[in-house]
N, C-alpha and C positions, 0 to 999 in steps of 0.2 A: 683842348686837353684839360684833365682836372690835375690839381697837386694838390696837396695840402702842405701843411707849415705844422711842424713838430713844437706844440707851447711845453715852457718849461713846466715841471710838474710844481702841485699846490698843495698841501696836505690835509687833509679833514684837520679837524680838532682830535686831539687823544682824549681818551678817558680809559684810566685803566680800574676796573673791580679791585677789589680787596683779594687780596694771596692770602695764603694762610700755610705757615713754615709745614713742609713736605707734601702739599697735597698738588693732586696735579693743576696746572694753572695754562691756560690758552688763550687769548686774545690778539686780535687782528687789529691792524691798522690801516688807513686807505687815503690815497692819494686823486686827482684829478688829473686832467691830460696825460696817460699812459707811462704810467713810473714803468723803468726797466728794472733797478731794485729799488731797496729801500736798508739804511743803514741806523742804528739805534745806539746808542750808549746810556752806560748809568744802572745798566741792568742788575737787580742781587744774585750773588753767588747761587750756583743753580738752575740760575734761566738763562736760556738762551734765542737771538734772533733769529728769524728765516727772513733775511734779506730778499729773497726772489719772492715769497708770498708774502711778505708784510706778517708775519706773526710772533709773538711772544709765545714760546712753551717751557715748560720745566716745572720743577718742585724745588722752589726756594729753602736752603738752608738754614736762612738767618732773616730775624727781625728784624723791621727798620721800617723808614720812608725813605723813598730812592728817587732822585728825581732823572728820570728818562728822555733822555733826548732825541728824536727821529728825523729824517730826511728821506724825502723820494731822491731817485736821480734817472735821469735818462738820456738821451743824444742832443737838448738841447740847451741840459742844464741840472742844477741841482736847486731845490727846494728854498725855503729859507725853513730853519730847524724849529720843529714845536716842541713844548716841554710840558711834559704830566706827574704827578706823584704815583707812582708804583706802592702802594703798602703792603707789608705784608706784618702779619699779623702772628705773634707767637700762639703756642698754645694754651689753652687757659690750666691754672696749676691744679686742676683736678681729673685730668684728663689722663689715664692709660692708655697704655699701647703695648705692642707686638715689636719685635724685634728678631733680627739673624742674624748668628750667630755663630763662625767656625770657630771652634778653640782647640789648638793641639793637649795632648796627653802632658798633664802636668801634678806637681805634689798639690799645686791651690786647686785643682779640681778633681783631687781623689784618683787623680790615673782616670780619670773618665772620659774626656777628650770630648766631641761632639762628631755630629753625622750630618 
């Protein structure tokens, strides 16, 4: 008969790219010997983990360096935790944009309200 032996998981190394405040951001992480999830902390406001695929997604609201902590886990064990800088990067001060906007009927906007 064959069995096999379930190893605890191992984590790659992190490296996470440069975020930059609202844009969309994805990055995956990976493990060795068959992680069943993978749990992360440290994340900025805005993103969030996929514990079952190992992914970072979202659009950061705020600037900073975040430092991120990860772990695989699965039925024989859990990881030891790797740590990366997360940056995300403000806007540069010349930079426009677009924005939405409801605003009810009021005397500061003329009784003009929005759609």
């Amino acid at each position: 008969p064959v069995s096999a032996t379930l190893l605890v998981p191992v984590m790659q190394p992190l490296v996470f790219p440069a975020a930059m405040i609202g844009a969309t951001y994805e990055q995956g992480v990976a493990a060795l010997n068959h992680p069943a999830r993978y749990e992360a902390t440290g994340l900025p406001r805005g993103m969030v983990f996929d514990g079952v695929n190992g992914v970072v997604r979202g659009r950061a609201v705020e600037a900073g360096v975040f430092p991120v902590q990860v772990r695989a886990v699965n039925a024989a064990g859990e990881s030891a935790p790797v740590s990366a800088l997360l940056v995300v990067r403000a806007l540069p001060a010349n930079v426009l944009g677009n924005f939405t906007l409801l605003a009810a009927r009021s005397a500061e906007n003329g009784l003009l309200g929005s759609q």
